[in-house]
Wavefront OBJ file of the C-alpha trace (Angstrom):
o trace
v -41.859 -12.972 54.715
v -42.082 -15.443 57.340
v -45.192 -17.923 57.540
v -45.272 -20.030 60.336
v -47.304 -23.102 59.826
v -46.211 -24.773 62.998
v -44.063 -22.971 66.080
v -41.309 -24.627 67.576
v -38.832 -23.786 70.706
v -35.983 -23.448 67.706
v -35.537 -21.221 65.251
v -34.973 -24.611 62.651
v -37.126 -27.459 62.955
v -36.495 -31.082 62.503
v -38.428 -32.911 60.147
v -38.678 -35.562 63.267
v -40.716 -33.056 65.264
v -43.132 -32.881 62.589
v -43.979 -35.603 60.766
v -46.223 -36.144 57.966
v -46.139 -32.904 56.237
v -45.222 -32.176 52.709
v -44.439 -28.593 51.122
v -44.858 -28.005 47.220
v -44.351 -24.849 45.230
v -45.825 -23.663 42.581
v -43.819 -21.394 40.217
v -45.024 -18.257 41.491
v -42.331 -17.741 43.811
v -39.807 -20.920 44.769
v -37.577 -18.722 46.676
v -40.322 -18.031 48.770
v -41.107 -21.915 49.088
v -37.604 -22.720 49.749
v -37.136 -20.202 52.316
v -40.397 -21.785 54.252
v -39.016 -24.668 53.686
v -35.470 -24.239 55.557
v -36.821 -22.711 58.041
v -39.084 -25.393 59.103
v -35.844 -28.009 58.271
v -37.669 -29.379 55.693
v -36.864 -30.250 51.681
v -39.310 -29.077 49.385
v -41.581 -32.002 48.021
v -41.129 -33.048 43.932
v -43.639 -32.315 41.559
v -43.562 -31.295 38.012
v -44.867 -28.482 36.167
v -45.241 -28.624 32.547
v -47.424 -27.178 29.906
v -49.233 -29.236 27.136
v -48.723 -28.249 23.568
v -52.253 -26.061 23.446
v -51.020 -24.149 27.185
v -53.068 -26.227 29.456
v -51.050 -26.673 32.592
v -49.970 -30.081 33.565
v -48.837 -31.007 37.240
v -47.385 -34.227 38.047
v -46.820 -35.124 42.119
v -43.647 -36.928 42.197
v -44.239 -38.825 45.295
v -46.795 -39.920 47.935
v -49.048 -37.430 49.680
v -51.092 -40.185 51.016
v -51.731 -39.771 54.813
v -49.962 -36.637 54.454
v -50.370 -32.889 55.979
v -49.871 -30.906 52.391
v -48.755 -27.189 51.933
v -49.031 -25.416 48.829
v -47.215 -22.428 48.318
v -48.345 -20.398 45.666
v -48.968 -16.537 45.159
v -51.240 -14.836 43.126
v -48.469 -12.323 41.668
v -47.302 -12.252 37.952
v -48.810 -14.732 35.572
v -51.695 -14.704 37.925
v -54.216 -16.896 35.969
v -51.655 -19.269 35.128
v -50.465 -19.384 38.772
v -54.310 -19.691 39.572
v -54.735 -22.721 37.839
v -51.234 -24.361 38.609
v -52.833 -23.910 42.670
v -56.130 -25.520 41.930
v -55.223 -28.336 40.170
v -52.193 -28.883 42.765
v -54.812 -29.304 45.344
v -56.984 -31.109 43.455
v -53.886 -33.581 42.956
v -53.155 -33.970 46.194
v -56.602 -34.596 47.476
v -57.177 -36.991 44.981
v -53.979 -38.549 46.429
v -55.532 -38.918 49.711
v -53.848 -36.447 51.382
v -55.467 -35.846 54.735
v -55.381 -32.063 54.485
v -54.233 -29.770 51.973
v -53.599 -25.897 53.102
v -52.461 -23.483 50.629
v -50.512 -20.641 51.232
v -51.418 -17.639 49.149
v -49.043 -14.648 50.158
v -50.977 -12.514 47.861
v -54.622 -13.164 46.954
v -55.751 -13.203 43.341
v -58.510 -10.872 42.479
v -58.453 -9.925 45.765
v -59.122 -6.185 44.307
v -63.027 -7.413 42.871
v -64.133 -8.072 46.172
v -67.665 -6.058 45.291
v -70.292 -5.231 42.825
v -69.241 -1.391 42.758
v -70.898 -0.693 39.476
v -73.682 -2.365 37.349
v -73.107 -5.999 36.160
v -69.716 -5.680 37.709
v -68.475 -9.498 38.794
v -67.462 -10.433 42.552
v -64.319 -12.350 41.403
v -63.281 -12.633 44.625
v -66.130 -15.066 45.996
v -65.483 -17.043 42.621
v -61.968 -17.647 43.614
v -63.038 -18.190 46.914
v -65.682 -20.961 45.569
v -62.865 -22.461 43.430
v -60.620 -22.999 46.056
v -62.885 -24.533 48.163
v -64.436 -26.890 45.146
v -60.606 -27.780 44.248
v -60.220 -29.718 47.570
v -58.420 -27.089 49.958
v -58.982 -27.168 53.758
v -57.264 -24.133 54.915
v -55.851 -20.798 53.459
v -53.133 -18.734 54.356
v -52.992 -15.405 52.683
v -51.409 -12.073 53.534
v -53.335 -8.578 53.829
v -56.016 -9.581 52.169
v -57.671 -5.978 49.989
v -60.495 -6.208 52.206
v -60.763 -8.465 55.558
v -64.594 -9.406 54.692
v -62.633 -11.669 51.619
v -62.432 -14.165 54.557
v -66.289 -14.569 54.707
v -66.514 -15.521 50.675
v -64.764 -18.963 52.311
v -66.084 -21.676 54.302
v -63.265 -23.250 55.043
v -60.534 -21.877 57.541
v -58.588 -18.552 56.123
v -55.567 -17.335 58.069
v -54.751 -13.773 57.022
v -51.801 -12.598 58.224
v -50.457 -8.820 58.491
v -46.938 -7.972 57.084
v -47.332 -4.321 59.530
v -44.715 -5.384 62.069
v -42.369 -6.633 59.432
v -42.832 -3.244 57.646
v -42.094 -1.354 60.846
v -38.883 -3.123 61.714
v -37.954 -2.383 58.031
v -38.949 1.085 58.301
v -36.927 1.609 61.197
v -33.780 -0.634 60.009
v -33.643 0.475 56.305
v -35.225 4.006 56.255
v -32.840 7.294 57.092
v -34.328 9.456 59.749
v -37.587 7.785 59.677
v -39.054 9.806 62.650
v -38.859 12.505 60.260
v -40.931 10.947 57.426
v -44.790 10.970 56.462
v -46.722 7.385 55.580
v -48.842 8.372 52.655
v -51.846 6.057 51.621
v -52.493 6.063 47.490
v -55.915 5.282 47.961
v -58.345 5.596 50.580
v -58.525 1.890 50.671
v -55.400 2.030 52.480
v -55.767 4.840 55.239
v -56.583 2.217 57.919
v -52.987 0.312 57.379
v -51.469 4.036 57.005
v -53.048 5.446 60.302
v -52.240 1.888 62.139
v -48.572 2.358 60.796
v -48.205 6.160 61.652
v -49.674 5.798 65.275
v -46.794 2.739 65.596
v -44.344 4.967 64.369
v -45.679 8.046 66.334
v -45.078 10.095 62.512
v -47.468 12.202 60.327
v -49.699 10.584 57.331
v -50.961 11.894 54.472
v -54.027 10.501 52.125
v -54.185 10.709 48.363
v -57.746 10.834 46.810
v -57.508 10.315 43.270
v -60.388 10.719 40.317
v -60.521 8.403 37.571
v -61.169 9.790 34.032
v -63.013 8.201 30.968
v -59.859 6.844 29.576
v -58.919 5.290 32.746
v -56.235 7.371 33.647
v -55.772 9.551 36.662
v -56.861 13.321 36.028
v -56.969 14.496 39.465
v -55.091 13.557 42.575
v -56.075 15.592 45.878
v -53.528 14.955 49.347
v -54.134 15.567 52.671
v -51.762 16.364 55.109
v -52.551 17.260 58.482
v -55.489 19.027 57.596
v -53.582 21.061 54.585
v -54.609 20.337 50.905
v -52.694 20.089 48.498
v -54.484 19.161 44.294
v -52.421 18.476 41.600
v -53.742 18.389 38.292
v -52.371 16.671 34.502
v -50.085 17.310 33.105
v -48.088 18.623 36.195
v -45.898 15.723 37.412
v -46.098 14.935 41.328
v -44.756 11.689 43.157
v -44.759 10.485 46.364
v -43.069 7.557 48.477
v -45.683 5.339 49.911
v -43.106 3.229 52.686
v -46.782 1.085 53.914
v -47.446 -0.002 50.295
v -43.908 -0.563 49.262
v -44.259 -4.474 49.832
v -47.599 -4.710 48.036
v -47.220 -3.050 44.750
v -43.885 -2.273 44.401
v -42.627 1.876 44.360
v -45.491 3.984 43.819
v -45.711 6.661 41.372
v -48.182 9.437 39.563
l 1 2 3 4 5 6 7 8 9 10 11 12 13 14 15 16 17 18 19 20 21 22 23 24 25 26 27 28 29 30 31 32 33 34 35 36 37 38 39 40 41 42 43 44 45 46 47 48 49 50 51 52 53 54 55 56 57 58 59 60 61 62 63 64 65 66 67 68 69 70 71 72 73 74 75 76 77 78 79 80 81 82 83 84 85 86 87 88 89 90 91 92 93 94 95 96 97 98 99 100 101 102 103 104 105 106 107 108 109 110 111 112 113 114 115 116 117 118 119 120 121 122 123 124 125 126 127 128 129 130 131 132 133 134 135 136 137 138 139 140 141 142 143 144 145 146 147 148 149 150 151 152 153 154 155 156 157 158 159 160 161 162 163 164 165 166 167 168 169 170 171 172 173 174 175 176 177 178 179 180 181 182 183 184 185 186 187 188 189 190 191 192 193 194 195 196 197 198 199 200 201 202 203 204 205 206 207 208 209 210 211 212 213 214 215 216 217 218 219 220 221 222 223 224 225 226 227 228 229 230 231 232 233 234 235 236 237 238 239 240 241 242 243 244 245 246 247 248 249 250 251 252 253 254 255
């Protein structure tokens, strides 16, 4: 994944050409961080991560921010209120600090998915991260393909959201044998726009998957469409299918 927080004439950067800007990572994902890093031809800023005794999280800047153009690059992936935290109270650190701006760079959202009340009493978690965020100190956001683009109005503060559809492409067409012979499926109808966008780029079929939750939670009754043919597969008959658009998001899909 490449972020660009600044564009230069050169593929590296020197830190000369930009000064006054400090990248941290949060323990989400350092590779990630370090990658960003190197490619702007910057070092990674210090600060330490600890954990008290009773699991509160403890951060620690290990040098000056003041004056400073802060990054914070931390995803909402894994541990993802633990990660959540860690990126709040880095930015409220550094703001403290008197860093002139603090952006953070969320590749993937937290809670991104409870973006609406779809049922009674259901919470918008969403909007509270949103509200956190902005509470915490942080001037900008950069996220990547956010659930649902109307997250950006829950902000207001600047939100970047990036789309990771023409890296997917080139991978498509690099990694992916015979690709012009291959359908884009979408596990959700939450995802048919991406799928469509990608299948018109790719000038390939697409297929959508409309799937029915039971009382236990677990799915009793997948339905696919495929160029107008339907196909319904019911439990405890096993069916899978290789979702290439949402490979990057959650990982190989199966039913």
């Amino acid at each position: 994944i490449h972020i660009h927080m600044y564009r230069s004439r050169d593929s590296r950067t020197s830190t000369s050409d930009m000064p006054n800007i400090k990248i941290f990572s949060g323990n989400s994902n350092p590779l990630l961080a370090q990658a960003i890093a190197r490619r702007l031809g910057l070092e990674l800023s210090k600060v330490k991560l600890t954990k008290f005794s009773n699991k509160e999280t403890s951060v620690e800047i290990g040098e000056s921010v003041r004056g400073e153009d802060v990054y914070i690059v931390q995803s909402g992936s894994g541990e993802v209120n633990d990660n959540l935290m860690e990126l709040l109270i880095m930015i409220s650190a550094c703001k403290i600090a008197s860093a002139v701006r603090v952006t953070a760079v969320i590749p993937c959202f937290p809670y991104a998915r409870q973006d609406k009340k779809d049922r009674s009493r259901a919470p918008i978690t969403a909007k509270l991260v949103a509200n956190m965020l902005s509470v915490a100190g942080a001037d900008h956001i950069i996220t990547m393909d956010l659930h649902a683009s109307q997250i950006q109005g829950f902000f207001d503060i600047p939100v970047d959201n990036l789309y990771a559809e023409p890296a997917v492409l080139k991978w498509i067409k690099d990694s992916v044998p015979d690709w012009k012979e291959s359908i884009i499926v979408s596990p959700d109808a939450g995802g048919a726009k991406r799928v469509t966008a990608t299948a018109d780029a790719l000038n390939v079929a697409f297929a959508l998957i409309h799937k029915e939750v039971c009382i236990t939670g677990s799915v009793c009754v997948c339905v696919c469409m495929l160029n107008c043919c339907l196909f319904s597969v019911r439990k405890p008959m096993r069916w899978k299918a290789w979702c290439w658009l949402e490979m990057w998001r959650s990982g190989q899909p199966s039913w």
